[in-house]
Biopython code that builds the backbone (N, CA, C, O; Angstrom):
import numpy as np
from Bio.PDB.StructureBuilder import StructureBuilder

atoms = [
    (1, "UNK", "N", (0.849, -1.172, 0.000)),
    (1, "UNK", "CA", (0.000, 0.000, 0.000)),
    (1, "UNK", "C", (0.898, 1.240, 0.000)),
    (1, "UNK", "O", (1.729, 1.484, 0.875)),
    (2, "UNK", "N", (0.647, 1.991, -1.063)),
    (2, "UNK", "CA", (1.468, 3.708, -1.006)),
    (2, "UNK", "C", (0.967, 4.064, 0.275)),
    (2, "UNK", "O", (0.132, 3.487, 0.971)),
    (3, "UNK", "N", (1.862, 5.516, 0.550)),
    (3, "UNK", "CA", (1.818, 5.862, 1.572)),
    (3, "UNK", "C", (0.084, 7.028, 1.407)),
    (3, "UNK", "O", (-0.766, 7.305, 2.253)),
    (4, "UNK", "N", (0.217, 7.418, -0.079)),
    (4, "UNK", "CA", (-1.169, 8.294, -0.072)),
    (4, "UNK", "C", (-2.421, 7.520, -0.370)),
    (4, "UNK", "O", (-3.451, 8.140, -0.633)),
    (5, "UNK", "N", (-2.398, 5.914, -0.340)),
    (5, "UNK", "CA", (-3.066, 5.320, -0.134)),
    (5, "UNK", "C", (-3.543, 4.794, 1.559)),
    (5, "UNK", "O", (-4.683, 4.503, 1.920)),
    (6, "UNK", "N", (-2.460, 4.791, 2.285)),
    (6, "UNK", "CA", (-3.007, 5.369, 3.756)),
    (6, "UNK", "C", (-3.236, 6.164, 4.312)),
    (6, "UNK", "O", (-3.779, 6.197, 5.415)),
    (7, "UNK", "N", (-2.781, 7.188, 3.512)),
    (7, "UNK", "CA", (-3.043, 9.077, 3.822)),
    (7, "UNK", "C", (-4.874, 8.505, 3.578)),
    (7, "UNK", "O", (-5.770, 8.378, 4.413)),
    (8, "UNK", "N", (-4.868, 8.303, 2.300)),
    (8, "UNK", "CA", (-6.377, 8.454, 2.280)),
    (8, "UNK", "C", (-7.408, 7.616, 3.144)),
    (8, "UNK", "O", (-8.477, 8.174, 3.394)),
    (9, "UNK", "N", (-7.217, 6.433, 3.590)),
    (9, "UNK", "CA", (-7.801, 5.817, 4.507)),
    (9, "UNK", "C", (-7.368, 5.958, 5.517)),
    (9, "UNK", "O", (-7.288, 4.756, 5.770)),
    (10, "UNK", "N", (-6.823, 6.624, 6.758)),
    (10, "UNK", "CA", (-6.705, 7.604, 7.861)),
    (10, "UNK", "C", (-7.974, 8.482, 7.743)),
    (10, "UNK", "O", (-8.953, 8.586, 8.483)),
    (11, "UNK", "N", (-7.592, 9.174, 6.393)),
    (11, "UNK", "CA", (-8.635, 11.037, 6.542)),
    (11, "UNK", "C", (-9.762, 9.737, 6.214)),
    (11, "UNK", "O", (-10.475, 9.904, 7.204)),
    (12, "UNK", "N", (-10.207, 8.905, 5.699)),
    (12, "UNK", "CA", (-11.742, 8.162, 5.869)),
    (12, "UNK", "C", (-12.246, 8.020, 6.866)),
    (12, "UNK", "O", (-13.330, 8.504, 7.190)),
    (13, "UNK", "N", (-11.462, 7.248, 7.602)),
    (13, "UNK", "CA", (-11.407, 7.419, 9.523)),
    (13, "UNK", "C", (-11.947, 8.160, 10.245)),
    (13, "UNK", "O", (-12.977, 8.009, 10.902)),
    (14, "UNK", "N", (-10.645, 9.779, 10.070)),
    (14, "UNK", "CA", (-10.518, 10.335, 10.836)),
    (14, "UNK", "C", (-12.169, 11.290, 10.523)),
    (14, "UNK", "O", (-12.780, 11.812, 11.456)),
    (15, "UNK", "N", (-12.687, 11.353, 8.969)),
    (15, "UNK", "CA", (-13.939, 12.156, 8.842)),
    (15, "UNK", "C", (-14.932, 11.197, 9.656)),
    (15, "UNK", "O", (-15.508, 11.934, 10.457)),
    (16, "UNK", "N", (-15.367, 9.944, 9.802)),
    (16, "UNK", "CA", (-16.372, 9.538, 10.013)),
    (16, "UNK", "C", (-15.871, 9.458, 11.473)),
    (16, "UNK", "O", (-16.958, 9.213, 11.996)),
    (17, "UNK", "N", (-15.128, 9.485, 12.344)),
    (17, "UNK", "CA", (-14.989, 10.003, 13.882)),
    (17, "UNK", "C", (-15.157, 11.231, 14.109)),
    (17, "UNK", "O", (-15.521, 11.523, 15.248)),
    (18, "UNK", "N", (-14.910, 12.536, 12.933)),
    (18, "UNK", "CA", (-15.628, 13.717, 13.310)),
    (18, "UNK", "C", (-17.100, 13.582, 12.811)),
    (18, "UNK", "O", (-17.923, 14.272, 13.414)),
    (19, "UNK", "N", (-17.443, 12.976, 12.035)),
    (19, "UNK", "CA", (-18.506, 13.022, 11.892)),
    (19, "UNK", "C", (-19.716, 12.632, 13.086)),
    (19, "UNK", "O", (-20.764, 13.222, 13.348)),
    (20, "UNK", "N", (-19.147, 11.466, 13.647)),
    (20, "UNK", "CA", (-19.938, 10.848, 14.870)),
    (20, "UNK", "C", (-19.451, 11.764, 15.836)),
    (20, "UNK", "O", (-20.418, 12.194, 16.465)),
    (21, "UNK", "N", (-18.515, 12.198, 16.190)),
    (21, "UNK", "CA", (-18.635, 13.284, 17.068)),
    (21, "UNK", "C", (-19.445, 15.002, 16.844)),
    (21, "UNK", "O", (-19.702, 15.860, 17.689)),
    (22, "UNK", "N", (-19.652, 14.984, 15.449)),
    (22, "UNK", "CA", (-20.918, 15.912, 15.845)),
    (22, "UNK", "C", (-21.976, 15.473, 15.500)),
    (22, "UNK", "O", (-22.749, 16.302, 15.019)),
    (23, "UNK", "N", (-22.470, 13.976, 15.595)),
    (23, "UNK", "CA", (-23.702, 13.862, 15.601)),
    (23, "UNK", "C", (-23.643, 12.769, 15.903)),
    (23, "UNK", "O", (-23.264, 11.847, 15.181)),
    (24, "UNK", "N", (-24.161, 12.673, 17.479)),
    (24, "UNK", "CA", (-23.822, 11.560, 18.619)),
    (24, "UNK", "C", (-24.518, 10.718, 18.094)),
    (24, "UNK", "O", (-23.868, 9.707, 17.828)),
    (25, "UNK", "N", (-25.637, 10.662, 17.797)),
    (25, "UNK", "CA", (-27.003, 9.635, 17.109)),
    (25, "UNK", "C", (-25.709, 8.828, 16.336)),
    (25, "UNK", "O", (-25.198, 7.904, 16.969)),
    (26, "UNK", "N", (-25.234, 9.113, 15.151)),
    (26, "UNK", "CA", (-24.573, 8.415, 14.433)),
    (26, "UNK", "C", (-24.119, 6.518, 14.610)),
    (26, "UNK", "O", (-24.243, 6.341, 15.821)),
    (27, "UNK", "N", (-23.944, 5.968, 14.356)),
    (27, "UNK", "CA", (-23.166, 4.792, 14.691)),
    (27, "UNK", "C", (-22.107, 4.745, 13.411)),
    (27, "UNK", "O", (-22.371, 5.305, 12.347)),
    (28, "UNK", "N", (-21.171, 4.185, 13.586)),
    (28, "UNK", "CA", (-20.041, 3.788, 13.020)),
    (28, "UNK", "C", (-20.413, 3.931, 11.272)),
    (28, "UNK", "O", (-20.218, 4.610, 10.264)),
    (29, "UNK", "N", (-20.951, 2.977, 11.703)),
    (29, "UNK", "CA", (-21.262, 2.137, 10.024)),
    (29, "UNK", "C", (-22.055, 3.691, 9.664)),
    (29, "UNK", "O", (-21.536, 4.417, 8.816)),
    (30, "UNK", "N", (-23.076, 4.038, 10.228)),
    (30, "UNK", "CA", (-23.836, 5.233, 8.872)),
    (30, "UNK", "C", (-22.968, 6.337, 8.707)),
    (30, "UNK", "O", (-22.938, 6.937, 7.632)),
    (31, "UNK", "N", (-22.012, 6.780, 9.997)),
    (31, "UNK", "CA", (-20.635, 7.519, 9.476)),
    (31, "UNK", "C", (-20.074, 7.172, 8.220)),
    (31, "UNK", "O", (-20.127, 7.978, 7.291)),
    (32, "UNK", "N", (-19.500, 5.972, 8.082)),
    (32, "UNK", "CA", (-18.989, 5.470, 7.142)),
    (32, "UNK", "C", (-19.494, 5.580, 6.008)),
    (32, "UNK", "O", (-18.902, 5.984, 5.007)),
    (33, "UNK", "N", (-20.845, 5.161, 6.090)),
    (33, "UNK", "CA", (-21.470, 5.474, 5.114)),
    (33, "UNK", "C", (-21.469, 6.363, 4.153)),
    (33, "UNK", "O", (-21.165, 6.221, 2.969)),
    (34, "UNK", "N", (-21.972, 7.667, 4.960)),
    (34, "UNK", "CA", (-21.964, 9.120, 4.895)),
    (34, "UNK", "C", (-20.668, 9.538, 4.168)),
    (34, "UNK", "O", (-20.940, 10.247, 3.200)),
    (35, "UNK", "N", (-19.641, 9.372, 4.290)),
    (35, "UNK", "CA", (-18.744, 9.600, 4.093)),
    (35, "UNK", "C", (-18.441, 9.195, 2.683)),
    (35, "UNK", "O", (-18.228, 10.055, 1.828)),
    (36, "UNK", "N", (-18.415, 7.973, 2.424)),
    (36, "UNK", "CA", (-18.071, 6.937, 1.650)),
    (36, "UNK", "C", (-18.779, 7.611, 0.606)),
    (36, "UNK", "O", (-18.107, 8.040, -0.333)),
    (37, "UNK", "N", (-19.984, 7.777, 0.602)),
    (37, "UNK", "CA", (-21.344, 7.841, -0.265)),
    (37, "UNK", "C", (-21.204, 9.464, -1.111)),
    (37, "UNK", "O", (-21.944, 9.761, -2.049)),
    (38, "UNK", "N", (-20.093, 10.410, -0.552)),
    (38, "UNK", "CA", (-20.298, 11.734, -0.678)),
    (38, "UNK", "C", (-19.458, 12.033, -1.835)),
    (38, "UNK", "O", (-18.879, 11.081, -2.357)),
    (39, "UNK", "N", (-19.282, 13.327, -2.370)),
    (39, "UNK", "CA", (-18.739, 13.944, -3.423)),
    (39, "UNK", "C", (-17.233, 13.692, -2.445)),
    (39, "UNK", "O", (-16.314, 12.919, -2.716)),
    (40, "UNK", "N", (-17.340, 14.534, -1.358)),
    (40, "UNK", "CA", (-16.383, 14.906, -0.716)),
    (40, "UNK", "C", (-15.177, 13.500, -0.462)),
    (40, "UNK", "O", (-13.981, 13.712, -0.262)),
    (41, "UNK", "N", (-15.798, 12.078, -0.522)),
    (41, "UNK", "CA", (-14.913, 11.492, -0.526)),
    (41, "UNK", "C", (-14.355, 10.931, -2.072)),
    (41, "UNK", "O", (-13.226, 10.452, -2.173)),
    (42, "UNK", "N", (-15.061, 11.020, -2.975)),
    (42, "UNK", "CA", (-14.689, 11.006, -4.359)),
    (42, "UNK", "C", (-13.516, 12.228, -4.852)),
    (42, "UNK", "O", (-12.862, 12.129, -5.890)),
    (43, "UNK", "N", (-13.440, 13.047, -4.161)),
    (43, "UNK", "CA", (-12.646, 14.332, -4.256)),
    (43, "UNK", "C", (-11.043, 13.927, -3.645)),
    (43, "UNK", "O", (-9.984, 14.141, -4.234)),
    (44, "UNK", "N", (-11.203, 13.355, -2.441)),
    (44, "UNK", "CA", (-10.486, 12.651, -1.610)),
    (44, "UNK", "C", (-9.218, 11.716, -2.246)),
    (44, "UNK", "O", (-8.001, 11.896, -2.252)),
    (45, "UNK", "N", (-10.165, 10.527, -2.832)),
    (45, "UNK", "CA", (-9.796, 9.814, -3.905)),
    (45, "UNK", "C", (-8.913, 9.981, -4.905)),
    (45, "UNK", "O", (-7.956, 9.214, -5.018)),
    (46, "UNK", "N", (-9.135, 11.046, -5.788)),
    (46, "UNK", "CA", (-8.612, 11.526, -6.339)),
    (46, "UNK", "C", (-7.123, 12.641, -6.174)),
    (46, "UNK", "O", (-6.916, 13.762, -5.711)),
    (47, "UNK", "N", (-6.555, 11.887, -6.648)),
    (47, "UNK", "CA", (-4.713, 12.140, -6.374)),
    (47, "UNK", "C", (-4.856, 13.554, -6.671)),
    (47, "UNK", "O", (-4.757, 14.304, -5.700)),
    (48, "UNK", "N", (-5.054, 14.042, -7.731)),
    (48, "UNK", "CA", (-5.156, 15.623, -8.276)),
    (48, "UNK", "C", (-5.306, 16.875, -7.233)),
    (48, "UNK", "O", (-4.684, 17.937, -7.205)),
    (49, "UNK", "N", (-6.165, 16.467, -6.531)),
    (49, "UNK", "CA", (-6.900, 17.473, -5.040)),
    (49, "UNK", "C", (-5.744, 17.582, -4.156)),
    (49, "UNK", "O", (-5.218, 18.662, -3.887)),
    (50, "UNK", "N", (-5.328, 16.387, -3.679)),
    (50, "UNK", "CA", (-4.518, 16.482, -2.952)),
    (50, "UNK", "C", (-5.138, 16.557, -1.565)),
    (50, "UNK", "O", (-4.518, 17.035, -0.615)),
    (51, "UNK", "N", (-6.280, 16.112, -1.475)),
    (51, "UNK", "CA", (-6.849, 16.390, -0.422)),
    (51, "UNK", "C", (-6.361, 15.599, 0.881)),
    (51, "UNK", "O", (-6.453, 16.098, 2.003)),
    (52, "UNK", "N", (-5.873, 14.416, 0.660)),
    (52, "UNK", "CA", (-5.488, 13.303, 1.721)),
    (52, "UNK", "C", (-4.297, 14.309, 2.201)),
    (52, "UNK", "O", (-3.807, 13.837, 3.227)),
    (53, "UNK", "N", (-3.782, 15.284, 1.902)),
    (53, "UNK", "CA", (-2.341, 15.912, 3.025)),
    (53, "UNK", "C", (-3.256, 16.866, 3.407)),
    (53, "UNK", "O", (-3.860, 16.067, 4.123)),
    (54, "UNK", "N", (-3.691, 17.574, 3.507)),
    (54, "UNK", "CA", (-5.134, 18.078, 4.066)),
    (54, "UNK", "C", (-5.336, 18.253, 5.775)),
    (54, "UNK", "O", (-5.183, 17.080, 6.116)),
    (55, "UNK", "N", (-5.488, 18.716, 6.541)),
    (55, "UNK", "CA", (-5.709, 18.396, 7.964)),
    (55, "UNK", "C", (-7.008, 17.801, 8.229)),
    (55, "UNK", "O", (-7.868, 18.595, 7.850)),
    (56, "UNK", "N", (-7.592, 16.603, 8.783)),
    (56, "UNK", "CA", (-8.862, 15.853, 8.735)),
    (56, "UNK", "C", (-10.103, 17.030, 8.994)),
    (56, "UNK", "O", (-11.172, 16.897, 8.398)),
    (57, "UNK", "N", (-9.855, 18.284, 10.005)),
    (57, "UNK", "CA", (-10.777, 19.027, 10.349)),
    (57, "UNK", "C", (-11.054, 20.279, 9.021)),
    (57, "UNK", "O", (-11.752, 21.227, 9.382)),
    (58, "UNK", "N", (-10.651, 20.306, 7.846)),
    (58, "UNK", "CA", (-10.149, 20.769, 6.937)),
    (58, "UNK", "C", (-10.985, 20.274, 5.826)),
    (58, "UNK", "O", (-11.742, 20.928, 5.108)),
    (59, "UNK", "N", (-10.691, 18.842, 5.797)),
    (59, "UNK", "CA", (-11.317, 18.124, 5.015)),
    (59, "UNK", "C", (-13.353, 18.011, 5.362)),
    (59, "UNK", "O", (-14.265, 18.241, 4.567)),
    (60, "UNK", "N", (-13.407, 17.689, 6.449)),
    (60, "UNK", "CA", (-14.368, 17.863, 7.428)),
    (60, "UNK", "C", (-15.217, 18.526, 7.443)),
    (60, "UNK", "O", (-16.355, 18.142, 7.713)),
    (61, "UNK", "N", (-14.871, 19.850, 7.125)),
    (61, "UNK", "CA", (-15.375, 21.296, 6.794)),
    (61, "UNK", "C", (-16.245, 20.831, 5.282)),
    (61, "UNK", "O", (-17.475, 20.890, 5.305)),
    (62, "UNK", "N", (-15.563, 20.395, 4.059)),
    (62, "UNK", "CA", (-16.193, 20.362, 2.997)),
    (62, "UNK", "C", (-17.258, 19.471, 2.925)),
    (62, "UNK", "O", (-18.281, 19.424, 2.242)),
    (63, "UNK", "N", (-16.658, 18.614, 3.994)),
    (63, "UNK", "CA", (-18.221, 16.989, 3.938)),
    (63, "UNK", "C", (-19.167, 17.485, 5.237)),
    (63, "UNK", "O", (-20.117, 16.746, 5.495)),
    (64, "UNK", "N", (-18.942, 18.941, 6.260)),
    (64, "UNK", "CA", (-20.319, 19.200, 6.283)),
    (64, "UNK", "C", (-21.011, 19.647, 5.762)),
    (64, "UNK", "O", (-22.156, 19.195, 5.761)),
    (65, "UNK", "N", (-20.659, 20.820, 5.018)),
    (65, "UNK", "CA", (-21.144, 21.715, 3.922)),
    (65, "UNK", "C", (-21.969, 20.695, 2.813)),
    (65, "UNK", "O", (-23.004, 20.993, 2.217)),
    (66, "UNK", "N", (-21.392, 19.717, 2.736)),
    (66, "UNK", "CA", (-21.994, 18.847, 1.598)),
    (66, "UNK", "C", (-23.002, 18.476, 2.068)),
    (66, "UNK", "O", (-23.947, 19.117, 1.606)),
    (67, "UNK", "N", (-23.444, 17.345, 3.158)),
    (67, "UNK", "CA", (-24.099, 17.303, 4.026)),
    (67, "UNK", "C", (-25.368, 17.912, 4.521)),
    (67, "UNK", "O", (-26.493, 17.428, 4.649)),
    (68, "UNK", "N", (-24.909, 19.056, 4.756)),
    (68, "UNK", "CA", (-25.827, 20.200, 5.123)),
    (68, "UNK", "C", (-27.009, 20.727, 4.039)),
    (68, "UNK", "O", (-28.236, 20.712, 4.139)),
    (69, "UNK", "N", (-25.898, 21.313, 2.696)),
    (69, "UNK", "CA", (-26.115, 21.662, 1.535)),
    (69, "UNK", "C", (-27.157, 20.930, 0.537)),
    (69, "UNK", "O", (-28.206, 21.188, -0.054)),
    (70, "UNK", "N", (-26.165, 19.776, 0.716)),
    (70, "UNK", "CA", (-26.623, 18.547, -0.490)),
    (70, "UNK", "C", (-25.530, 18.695, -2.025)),
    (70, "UNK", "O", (-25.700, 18.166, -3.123)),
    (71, "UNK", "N", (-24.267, 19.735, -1.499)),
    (71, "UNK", "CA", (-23.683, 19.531, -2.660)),
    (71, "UNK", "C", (-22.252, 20.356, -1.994)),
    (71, "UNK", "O", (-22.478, 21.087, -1.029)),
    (72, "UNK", "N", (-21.007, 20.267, -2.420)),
    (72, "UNK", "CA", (-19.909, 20.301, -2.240)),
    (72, "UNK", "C", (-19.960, 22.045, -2.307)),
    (72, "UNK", "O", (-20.574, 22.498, -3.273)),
    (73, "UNK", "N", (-19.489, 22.817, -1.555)),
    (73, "UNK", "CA", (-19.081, 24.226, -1.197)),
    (73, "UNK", "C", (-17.617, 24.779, -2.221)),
    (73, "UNK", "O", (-17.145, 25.906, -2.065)),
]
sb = StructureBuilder()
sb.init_structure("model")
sb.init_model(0)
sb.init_chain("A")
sb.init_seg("    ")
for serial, (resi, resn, name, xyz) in enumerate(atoms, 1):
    if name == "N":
        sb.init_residue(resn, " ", resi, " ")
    sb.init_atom(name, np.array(xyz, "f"), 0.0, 1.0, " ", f" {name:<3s}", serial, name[0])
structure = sb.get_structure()
C-alpha cells in the first residue's frame, strides 16, 4: 500500500470520527457510510486534489457543507 493510499484511509477514519462526534445519534457504520457515499470522498480519492495531506478538520469542513447543503461548497 502507497503511503497516499493510507493518507487516504486515515482522513476516511478520521472524517467519520468527526462526523460521529458531531452527531452523537450516528453509529459507526452510517458515518462510514456518509462519508463513503459523498462527493467529498470522491474528491479525496482523487490524487489531483490532494486532499489526503489536508488536515482531517479541513477536510471535514467540505463533507459538512456537503451534508448540510446537499452539494460540495
Amino acid at each position: 500500500m502507497s503511503i497516499q493510499e493510507q493518507m487516504k484511509l486515515d482522513m476516511t477514519k478520521n472524517l467519520a470520527v468527526l462526523l460521529m462526534d458531531a452527531h452523537p445519534d450516528l453509529t459507526m457504520e452510517q458515518a462510514l457510510s456518509a462519508v463513503l457515499n459523498s462527493d467529498t470522498y470522491l474528491r479525496l480519492q482523487n490524487d489531483n486534489t490532494h486532499l489526503y495531506y489536508q488536515s482531517p478538520r479541513y477536510v471535514y469542513d467540505f463533507l459538512e457543507k456537503e451534508l448540510t447543503a446537499g452539494k460540495m461548497g
